[in-house]
PQR file of N, CA, C, O and H, with PARSE charges and radii, in Angstrom:
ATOM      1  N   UNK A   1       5.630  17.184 -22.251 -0.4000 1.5000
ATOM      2  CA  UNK A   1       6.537  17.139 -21.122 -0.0000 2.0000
ATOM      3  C   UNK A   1       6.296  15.852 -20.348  0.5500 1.7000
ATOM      4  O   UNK A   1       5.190  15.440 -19.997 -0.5500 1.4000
ATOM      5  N   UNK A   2       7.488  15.259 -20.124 -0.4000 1.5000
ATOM      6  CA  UNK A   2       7.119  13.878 -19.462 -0.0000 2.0000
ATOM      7  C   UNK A   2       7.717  13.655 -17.890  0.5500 1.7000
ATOM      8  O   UNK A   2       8.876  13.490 -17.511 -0.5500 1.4000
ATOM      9  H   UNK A   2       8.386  15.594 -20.409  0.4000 1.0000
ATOM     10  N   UNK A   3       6.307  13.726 -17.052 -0.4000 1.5000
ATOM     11  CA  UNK A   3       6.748  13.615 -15.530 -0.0000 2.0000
ATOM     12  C   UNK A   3       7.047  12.491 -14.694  0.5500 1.7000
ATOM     13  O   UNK A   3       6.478  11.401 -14.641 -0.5500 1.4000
ATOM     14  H   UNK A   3       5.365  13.861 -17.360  0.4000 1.0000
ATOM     15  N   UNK A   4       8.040  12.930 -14.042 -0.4000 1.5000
ATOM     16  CA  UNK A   4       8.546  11.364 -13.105 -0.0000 2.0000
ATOM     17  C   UNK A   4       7.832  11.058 -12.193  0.5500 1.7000
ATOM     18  O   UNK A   4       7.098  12.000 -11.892 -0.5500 1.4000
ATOM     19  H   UNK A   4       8.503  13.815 -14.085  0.4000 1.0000
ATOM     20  N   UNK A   5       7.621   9.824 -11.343 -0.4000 1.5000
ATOM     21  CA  UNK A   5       6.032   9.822 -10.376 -0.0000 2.0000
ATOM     22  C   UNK A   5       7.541   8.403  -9.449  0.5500 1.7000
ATOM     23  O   UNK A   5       8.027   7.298  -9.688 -0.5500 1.4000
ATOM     24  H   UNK A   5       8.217   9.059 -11.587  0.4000 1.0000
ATOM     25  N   UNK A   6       7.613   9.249  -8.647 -0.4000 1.5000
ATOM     26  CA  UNK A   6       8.621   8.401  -7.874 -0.0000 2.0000
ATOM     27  C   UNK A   6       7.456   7.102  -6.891  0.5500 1.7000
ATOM     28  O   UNK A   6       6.650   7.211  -5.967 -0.5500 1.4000
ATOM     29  H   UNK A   6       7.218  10.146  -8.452  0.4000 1.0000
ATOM     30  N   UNK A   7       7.846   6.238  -7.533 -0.4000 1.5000
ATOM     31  CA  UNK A   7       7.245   4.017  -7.227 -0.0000 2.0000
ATOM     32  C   UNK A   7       8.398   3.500  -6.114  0.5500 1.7000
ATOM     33  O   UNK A   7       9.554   3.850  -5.879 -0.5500 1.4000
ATOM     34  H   UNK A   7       8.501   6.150  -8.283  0.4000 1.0000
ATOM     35  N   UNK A   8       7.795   2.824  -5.739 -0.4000 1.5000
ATOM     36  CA  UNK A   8       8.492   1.725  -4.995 -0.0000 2.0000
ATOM     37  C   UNK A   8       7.575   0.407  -4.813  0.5500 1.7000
ATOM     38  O   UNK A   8       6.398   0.255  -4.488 -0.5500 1.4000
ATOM     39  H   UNK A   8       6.855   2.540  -5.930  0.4000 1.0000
ATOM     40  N   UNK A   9       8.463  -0.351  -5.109 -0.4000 1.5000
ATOM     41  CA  UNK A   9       7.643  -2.279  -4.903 -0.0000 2.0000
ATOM     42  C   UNK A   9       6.909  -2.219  -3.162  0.5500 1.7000
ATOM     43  O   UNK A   9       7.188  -1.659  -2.102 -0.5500 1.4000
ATOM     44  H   UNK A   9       9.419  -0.227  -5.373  0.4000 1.0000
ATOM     45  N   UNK A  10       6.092  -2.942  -3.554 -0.4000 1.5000
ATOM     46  CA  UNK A  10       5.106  -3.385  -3.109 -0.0000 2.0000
ATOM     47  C   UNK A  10       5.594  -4.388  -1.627  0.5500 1.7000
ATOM     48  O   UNK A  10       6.083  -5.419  -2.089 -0.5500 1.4000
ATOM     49  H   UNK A  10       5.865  -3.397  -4.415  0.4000 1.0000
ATOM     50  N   UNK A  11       5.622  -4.431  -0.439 -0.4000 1.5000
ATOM     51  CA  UNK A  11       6.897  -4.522   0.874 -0.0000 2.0000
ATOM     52  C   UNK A  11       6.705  -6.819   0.088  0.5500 1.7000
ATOM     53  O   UNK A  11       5.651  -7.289  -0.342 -0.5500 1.4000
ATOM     54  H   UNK A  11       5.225  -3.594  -0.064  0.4000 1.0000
ATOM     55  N   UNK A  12       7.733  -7.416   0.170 -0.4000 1.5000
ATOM     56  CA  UNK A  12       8.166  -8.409  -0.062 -0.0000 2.0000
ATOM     57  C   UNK A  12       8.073  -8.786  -2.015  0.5500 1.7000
ATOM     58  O   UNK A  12       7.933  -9.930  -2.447 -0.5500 1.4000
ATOM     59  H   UNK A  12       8.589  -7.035   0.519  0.4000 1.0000
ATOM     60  N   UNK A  13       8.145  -8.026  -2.559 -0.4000 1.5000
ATOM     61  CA  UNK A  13       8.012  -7.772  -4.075 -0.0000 2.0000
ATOM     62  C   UNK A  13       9.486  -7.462  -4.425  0.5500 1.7000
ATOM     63  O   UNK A  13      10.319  -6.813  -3.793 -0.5500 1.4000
ATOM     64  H   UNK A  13       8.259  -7.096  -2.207  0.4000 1.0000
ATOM     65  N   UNK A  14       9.594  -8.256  -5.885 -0.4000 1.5000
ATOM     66  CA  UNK A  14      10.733  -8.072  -5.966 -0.0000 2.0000
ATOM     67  C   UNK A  14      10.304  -7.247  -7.768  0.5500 1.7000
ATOM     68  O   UNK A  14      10.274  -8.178  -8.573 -0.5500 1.4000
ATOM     69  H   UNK A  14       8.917  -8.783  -6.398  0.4000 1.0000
ATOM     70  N   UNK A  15      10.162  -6.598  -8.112 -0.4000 1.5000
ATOM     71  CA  UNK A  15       9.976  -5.934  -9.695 -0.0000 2.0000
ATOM     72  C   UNK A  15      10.728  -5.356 -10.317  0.5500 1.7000
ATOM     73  O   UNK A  15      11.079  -4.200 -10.080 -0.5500 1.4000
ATOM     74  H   UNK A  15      10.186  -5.842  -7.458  0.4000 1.0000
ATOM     75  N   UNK A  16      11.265  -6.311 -11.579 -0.4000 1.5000
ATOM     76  CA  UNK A  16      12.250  -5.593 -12.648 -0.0000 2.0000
ATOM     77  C   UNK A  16      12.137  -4.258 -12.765  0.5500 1.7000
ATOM     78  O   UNK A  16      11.196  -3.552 -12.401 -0.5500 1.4000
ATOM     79  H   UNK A  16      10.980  -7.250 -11.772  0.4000 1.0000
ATOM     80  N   UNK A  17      13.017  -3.984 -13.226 -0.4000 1.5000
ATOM     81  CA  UNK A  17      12.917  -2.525 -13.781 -0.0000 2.0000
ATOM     82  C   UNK A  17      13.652  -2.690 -15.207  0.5500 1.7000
ATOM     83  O   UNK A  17      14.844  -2.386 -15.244 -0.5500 1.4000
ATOM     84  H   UNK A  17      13.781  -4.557 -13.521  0.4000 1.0000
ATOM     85  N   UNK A  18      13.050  -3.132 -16.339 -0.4000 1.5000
ATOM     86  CA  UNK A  18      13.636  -3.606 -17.901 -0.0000 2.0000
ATOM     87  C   UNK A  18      14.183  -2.039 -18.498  0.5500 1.7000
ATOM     88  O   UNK A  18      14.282  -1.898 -19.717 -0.5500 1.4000
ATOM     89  H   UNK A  18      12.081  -3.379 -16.309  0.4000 1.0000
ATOM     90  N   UNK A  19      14.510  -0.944 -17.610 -0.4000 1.5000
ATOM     91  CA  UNK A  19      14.803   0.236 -18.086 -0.0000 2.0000
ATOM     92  C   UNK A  19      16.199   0.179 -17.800  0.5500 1.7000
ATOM     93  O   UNK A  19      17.033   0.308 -18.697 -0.5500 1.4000
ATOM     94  H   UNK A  19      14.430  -1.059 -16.620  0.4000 1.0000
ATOM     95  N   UNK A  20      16.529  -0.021 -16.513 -0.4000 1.5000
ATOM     96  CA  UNK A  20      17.797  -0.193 -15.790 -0.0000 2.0000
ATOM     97  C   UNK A  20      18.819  -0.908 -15.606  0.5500 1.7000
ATOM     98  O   UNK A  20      19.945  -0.734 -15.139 -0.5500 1.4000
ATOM     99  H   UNK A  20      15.852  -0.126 -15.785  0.4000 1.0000
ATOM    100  N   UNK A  21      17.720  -2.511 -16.454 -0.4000 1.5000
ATOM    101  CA  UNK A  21      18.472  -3.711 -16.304 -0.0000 2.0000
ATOM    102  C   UNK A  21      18.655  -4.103 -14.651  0.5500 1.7000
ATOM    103  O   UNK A  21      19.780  -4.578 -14.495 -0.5500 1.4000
ATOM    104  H   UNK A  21      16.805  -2.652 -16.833  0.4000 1.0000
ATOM    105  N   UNK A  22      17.925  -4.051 -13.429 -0.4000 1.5000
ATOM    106  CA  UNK A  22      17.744  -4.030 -12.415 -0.0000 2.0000
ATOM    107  C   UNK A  22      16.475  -4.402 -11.994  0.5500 1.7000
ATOM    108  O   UNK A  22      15.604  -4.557 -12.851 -0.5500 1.4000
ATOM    109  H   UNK A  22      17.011  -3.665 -13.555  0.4000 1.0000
ATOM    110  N   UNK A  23      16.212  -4.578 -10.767 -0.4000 1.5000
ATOM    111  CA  UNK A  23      15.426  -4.250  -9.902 -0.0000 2.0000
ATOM    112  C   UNK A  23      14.901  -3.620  -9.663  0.5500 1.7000
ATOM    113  O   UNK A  23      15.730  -2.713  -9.595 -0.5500 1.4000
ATOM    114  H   UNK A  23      16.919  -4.451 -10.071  0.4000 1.0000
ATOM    115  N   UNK A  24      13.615  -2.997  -9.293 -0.4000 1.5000
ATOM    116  CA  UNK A  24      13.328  -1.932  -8.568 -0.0000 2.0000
ATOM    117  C   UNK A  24      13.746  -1.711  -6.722  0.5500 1.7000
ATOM    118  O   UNK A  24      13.228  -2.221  -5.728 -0.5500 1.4000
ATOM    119  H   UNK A  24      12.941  -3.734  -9.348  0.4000 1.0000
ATOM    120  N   UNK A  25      14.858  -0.759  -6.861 -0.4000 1.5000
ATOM    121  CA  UNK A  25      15.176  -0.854  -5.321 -0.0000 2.0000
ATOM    122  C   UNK A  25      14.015  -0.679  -4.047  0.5500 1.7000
ATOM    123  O   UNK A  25      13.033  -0.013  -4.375 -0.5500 1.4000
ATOM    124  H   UNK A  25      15.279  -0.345  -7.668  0.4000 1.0000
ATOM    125  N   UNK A  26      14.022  -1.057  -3.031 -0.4000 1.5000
ATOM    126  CA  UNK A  26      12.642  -0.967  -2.073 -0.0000 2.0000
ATOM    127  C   UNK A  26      12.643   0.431  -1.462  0.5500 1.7000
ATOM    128  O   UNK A  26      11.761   0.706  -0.649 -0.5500 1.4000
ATOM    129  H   UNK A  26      14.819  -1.598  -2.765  0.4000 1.0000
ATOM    130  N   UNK A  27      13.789   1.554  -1.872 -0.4000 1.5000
ATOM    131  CA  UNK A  27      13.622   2.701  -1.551 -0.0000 2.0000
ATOM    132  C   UNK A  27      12.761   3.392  -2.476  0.5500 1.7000
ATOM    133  O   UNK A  27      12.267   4.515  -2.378 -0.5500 1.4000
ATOM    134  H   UNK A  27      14.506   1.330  -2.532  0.4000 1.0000
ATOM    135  N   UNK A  28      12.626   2.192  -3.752 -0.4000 1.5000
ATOM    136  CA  UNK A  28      12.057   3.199  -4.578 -0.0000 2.0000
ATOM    137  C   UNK A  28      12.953   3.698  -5.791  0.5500 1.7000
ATOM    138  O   UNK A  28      14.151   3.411  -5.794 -0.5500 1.4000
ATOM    139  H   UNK A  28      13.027   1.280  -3.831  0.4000 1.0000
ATOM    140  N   UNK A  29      12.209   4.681  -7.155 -0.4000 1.5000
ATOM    141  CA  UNK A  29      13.519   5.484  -7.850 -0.0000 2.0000
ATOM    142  C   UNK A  29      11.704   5.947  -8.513  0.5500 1.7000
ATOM    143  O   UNK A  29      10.610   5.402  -8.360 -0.5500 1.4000
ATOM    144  H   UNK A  29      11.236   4.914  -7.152  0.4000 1.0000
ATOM    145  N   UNK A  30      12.167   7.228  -9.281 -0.4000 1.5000
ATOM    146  CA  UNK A  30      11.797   8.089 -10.184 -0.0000 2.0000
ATOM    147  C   UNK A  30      11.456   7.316 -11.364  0.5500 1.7000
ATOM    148  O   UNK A  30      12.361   6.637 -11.848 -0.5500 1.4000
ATOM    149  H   UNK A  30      13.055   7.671  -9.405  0.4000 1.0000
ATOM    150  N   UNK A  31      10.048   7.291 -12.041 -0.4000 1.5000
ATOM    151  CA  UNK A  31       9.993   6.626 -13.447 -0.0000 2.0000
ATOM    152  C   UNK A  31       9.050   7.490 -14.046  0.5500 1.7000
ATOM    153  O   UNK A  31       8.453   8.352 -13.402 -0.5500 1.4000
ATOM    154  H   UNK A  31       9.313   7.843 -11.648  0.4000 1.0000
ATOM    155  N   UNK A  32       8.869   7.261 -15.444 -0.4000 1.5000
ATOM    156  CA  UNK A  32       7.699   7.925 -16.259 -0.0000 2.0000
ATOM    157  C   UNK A  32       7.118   6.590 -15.924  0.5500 1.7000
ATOM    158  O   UNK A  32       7.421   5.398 -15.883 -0.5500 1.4000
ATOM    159  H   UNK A  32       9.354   6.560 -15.968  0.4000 1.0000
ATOM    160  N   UNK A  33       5.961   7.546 -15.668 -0.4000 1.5000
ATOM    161  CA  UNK A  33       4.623   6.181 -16.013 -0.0000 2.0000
ATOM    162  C   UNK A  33       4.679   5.807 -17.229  0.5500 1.7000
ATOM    163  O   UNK A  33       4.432   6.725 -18.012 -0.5500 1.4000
ATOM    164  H   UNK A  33       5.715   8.514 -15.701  0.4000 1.0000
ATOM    165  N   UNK A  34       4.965   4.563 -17.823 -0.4000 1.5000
ATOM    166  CA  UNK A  34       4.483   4.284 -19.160 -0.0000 2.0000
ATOM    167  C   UNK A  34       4.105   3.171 -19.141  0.5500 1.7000
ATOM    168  O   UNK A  34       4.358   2.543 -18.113 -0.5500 1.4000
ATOM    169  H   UNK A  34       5.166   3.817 -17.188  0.4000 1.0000
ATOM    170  N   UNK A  35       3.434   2.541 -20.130 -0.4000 1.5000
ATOM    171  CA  UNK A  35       2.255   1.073 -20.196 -0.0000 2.0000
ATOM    172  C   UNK A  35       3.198   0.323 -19.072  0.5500 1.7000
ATOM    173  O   UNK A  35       2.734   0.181 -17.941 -0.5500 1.4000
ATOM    174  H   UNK A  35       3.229   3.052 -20.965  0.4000 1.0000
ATOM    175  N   UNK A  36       4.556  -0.171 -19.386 -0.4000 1.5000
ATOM    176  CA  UNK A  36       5.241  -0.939 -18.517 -0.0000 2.0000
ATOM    177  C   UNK A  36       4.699  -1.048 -16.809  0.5500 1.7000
ATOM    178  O   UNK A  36       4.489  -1.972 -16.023 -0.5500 1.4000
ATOM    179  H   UNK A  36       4.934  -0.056 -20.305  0.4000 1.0000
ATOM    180  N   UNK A  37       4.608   0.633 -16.760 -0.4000 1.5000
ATOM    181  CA  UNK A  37       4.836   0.470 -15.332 -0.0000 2.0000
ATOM    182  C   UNK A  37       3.630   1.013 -14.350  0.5500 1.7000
ATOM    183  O   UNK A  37       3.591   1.024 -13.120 -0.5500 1.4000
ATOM    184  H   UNK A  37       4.778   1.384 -17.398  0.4000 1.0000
ATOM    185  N   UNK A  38       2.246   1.652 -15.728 -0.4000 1.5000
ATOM    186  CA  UNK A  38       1.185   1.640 -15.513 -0.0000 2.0000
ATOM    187  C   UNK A  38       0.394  -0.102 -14.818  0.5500 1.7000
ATOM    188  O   UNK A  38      -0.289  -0.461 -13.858 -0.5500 1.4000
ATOM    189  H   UNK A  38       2.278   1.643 -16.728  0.4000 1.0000
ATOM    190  N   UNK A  39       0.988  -0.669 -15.931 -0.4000 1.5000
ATOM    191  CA  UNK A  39       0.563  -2.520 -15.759 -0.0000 2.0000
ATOM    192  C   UNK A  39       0.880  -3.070 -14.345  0.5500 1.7000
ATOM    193  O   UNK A  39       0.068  -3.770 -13.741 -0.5500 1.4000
ATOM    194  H   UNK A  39       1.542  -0.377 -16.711  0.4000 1.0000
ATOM    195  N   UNK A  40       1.882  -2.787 -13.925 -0.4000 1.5000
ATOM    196  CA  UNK A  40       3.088  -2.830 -12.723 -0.0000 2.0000
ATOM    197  C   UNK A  40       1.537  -2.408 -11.479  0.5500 1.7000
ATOM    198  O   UNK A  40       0.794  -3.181 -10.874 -0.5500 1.4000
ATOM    199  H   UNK A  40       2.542  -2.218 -14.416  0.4000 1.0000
ATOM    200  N   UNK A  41       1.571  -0.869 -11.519 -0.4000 1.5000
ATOM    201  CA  UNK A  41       0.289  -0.808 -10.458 -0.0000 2.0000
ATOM    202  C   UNK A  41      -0.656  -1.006 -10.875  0.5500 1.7000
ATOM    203  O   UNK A  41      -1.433  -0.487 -10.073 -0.5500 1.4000
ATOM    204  H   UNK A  41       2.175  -0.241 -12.010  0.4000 1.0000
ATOM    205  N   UNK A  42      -1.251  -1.462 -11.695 -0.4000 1.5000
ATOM    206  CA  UNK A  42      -2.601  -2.063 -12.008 -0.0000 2.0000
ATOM    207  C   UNK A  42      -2.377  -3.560 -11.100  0.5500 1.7000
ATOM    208  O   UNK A  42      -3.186  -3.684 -10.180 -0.5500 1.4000
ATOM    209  H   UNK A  42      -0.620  -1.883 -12.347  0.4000 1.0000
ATOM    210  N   UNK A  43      -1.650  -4.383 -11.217 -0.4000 1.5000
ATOM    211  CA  UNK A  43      -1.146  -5.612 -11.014 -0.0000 2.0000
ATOM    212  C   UNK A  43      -0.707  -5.705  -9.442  0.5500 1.7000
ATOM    213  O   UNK A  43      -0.252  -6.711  -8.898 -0.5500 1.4000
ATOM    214  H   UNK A  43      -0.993  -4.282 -11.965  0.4000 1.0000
ATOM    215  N   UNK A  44      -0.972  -4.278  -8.755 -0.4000 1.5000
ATOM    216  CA  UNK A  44      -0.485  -4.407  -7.336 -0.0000 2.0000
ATOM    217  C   UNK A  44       0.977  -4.867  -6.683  0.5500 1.7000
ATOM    218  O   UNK A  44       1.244  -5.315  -5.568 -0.5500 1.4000
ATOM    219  H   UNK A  44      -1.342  -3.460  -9.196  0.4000 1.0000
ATOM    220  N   UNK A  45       1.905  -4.541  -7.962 -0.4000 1.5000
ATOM    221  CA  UNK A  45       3.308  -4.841  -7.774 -0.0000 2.0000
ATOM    222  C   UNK A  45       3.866  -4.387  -7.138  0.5500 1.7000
ATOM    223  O   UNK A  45       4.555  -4.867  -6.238 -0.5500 1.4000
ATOM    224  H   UNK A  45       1.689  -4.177  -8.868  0.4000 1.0000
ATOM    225  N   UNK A  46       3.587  -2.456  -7.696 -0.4000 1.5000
ATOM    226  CA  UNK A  46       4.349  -1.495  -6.861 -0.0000 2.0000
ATOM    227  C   UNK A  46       3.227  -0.461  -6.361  0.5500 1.7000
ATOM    228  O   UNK A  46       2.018  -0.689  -6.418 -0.5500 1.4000
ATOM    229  H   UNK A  46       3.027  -2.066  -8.427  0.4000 1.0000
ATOM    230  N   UNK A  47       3.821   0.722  -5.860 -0.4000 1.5000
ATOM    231  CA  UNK A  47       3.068   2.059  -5.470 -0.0000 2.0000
ATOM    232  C   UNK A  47       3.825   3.290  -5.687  0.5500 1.7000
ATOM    233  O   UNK A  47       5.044   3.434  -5.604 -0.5500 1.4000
ATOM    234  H   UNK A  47       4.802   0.907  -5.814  0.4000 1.0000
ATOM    235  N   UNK A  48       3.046   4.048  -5.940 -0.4000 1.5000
ATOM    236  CA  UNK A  48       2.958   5.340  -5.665 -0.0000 2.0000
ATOM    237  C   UNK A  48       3.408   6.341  -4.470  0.5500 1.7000
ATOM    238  O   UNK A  48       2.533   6.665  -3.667 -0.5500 1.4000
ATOM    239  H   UNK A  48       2.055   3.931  -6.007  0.4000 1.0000
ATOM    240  N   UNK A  49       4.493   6.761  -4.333 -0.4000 1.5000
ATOM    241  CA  UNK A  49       4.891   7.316  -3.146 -0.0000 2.0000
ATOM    242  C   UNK A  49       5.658   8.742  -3.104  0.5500 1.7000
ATOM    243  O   UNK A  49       6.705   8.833  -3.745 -0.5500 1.4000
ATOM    244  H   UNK A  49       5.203   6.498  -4.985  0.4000 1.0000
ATOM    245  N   UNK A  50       5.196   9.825  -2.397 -0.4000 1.5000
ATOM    246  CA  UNK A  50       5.870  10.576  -2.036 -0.0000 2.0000
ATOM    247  C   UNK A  50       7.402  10.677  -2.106  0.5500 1.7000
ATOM    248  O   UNK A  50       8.251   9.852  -1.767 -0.5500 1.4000
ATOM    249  H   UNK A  50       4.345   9.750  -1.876  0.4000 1.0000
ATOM    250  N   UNK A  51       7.520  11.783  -2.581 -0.4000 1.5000
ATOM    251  CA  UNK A  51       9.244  11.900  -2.605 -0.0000 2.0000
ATOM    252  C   UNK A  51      10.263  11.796  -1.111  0.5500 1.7000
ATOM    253  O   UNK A  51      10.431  12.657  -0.248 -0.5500 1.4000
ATOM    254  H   UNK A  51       6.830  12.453  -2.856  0.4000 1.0000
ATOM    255  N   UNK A  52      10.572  11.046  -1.162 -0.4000 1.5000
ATOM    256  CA  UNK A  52      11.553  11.013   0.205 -0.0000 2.0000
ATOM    257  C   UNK A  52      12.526  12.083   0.400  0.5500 1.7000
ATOM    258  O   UNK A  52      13.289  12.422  -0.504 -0.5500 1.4000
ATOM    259  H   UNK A  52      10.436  10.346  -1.863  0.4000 1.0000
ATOM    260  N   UNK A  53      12.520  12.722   1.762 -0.4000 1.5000
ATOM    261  CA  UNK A  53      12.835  13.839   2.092 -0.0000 2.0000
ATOM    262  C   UNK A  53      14.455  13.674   2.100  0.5500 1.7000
ATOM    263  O   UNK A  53      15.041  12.638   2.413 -0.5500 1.4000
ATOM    264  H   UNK A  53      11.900  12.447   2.497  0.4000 1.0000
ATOM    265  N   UNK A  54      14.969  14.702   1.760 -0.4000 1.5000
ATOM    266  CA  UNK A  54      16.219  14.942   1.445 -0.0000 2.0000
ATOM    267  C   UNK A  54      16.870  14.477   3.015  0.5500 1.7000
ATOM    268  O   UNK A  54      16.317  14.879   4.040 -0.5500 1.4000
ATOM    269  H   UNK A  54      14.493  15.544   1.505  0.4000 1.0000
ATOM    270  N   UNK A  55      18.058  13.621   3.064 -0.4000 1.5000
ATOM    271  CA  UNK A  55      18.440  13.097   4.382 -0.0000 2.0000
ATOM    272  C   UNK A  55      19.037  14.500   4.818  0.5500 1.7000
ATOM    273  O   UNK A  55      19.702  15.265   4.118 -0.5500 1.4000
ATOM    274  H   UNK A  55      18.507  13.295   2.233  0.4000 1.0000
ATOM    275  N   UNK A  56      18.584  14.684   6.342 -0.4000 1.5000
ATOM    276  CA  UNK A  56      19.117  16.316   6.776 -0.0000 2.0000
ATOM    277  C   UNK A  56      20.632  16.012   7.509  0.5500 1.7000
ATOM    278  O   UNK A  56      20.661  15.124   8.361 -0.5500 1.4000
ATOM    279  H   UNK A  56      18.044  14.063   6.910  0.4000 1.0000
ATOM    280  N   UNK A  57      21.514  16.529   7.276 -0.4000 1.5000
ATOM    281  CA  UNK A  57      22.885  16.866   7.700 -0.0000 2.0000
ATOM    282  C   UNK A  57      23.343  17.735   7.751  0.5500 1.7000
ATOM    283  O   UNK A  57      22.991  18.605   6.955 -0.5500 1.4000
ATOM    284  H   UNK A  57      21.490  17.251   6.584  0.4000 1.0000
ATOM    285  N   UNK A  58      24.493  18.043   8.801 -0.4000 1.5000
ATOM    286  CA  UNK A  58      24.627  19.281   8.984 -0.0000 2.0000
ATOM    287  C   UNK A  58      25.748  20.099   7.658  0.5500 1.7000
ATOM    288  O   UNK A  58      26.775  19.483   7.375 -0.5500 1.4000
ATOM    289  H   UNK A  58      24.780  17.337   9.448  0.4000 1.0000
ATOM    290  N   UNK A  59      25.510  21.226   7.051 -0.4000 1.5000
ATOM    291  CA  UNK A  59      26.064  21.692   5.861 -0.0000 2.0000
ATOM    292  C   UNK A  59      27.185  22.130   6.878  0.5500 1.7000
ATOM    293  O   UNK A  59      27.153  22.834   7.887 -0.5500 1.4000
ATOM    294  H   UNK A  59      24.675  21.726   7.282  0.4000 1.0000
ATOM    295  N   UNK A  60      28.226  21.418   6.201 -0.4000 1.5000
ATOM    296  CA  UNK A  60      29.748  21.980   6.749 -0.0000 2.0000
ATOM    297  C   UNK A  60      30.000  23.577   5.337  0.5500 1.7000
ATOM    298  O   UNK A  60      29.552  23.727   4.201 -0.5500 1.4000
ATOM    299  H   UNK A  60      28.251  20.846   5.381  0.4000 1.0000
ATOM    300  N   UNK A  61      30.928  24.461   6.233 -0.4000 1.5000
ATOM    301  CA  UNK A  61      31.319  25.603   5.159 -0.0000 2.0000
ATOM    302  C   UNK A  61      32.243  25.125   4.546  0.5500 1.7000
ATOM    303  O   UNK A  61      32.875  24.508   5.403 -0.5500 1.4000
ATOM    304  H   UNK A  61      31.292  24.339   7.156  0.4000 1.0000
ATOM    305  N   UNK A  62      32.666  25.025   3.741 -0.4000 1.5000
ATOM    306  CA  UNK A  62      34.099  25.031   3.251 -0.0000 2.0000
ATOM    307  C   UNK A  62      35.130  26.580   2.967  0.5500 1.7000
ATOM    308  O   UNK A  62      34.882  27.617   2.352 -0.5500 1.4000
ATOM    309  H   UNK A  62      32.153  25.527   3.044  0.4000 1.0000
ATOM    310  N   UNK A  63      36.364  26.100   3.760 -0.4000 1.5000
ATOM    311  CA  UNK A  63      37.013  26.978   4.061 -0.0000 2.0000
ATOM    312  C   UNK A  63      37.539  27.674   2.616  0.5500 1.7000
ATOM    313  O   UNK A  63      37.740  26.807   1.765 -0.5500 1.4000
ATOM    314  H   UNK A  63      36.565  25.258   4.260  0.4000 1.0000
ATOM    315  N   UNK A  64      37.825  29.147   2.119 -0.4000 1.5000
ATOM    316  CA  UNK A  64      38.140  30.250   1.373 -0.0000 2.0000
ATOM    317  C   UNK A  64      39.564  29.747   0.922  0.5500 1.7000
ATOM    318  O   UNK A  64      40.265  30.450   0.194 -0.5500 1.4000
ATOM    319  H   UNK A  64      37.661  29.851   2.810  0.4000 1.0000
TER
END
């Protein structure tokens, strides 16, 4: 089973993401650790971070 470990770059870091063809955005995204991105925090590129909390808004009902 392969788990996602949600990263984000490192604050003025800019780090590919060769999965996405992108960037790594500075909010962060979901990755498998693999050699790529093991190397990445070995190298002090990116980190390790807590999942960012779901933005709270108010749940409208939708009408029947």
């Amino acid at each position: 089973m392969n788990t996602l470990t949600h990263i984000k770059p490192v604050e003025n870091r800019i780090v590919p993401d060769p999965y996405m063809n992108d960037a790594l955005p500075a909010e962060g995204r979901k990755v498998e650790l693999d050699q790529y991105w093991n190397r990445r925090l070995l190298d002090g590129d990116i980190t390790i971070v807590e999942e960012p909390a779901p933005k709270s808004g108010k749940a409208t009902k939708q009408p029947n």
